[in-house]
C-alpha positions as CSV (number, residue, x, y, z in Angstrom):
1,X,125.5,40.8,80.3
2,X,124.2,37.9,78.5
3,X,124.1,34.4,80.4
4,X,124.2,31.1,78.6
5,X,121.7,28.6,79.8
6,X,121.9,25.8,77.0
7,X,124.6,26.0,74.4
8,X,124.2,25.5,70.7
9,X,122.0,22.4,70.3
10,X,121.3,20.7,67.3
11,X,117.3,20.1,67.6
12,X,114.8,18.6,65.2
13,X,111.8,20.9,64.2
14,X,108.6,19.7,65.8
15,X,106.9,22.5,64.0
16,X,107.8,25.8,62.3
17,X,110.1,28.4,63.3
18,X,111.8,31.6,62.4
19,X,115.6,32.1,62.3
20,X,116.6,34.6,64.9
21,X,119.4,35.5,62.2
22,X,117.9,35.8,58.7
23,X,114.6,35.9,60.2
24,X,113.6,32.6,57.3
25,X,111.2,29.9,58.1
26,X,113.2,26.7,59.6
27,X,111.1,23.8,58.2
28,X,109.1,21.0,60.4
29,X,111.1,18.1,60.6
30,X,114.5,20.0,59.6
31,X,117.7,20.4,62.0
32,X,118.5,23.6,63.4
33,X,120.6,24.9,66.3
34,X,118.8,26.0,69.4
35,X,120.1,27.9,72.6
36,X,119.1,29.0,75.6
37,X,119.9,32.5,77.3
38,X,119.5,34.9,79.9
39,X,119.5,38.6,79.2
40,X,117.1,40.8,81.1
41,X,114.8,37.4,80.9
42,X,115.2,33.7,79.6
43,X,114.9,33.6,75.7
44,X,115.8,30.9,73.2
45,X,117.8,31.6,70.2
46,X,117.2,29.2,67.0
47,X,119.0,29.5,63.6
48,X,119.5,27.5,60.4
49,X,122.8,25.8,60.8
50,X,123.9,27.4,57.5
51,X,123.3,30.5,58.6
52,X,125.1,30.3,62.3
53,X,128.0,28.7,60.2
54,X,128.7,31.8,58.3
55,X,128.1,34.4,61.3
56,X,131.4,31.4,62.7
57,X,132.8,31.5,59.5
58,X,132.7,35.4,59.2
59,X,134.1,36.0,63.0
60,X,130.8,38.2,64.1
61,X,131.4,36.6,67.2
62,X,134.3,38.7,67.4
63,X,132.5,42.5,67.0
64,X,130.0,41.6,68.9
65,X,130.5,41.6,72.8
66,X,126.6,40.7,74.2
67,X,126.0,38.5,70.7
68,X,125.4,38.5,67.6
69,X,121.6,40.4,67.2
70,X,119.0,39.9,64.2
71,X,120.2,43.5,63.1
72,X,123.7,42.9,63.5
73,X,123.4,39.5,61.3
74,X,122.0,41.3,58.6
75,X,124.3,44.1,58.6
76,X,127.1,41.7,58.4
77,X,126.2,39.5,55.7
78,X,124.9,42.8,53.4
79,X,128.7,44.3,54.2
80,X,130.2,40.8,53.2
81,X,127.7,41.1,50.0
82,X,128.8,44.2,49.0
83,X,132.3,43.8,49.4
84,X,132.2,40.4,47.5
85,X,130.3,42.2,44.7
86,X,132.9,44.9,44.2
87,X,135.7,42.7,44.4
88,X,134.3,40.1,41.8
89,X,131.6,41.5,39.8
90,X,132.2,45.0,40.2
91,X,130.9,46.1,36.4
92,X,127.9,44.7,37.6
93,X,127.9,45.8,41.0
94,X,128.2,49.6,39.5
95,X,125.9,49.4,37.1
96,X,123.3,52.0,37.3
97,X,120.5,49.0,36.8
98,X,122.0,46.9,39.5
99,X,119.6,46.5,42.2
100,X,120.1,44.7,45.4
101,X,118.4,41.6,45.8
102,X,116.6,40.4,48.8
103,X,118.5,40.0,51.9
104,X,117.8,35.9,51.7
105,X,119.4,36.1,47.8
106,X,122.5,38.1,49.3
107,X,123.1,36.0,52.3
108,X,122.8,32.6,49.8
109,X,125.5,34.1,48.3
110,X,127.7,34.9,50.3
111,X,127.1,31.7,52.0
112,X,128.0,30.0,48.4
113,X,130.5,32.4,47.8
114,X,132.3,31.1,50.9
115,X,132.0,28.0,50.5
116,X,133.6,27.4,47.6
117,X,136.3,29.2,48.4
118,X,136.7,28.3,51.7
119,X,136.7,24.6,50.6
């Protein structure tokens, strides 16, 4: 069972650090959430705000009873890609050239993808 220690914080960057969710760099000096938790042992958990705000957005929260996990993230936002492709660019998306971009280029757009229609 996973404890909480410190909720979601916003938290300025005193150096560099790696999203536990997309696994990108969050930039010195940008904001980023940062939590606390106890499972097994004390960990912290930093993300991109963007990127915490679509696992919200999404409801991961929802399938996953111990948390959202690095693997599960990713699994999430490359389901959400491919259903988003086949529902609006499918002659693309079944092309026999299509190939999947990285998993940073899938979750940007899903994340755009959401946000404007989601607005």
């Amino acid at each position: 069972m996973v404890v909480t220690i410190q909720c979601p914080k916003e938290t300025k960057a005193k150096k560099e650090h790696k999203c536990d969710f997309c696994l990108g760099i969050i930039e010195k000096g940008t904001t980023y959430l940062k939590s606390v938790y106890v499972y097994d042992s004390i960990y912290s958990w930093k993300t991109h705000e963007k990127c915490s705000k679509i696992a919200d957005e999404l409801k991961m929260y929802d399938e996953c009873d111990e948390g959202v996990t690095t693997e599960d993230f990713h699994e999430f936002i490359n389901d959400r890609y491919k259903v988003i492709m086949s529902e609006t660019k499918n002659e693309i998306y079944e092309s026999d050239l299509f190939v999947f971009p990285s998993f940073i280029k899938q979750l940007d757009f899903v994340i755009n993808y959401h946000s404007l229609h989601n607005s």
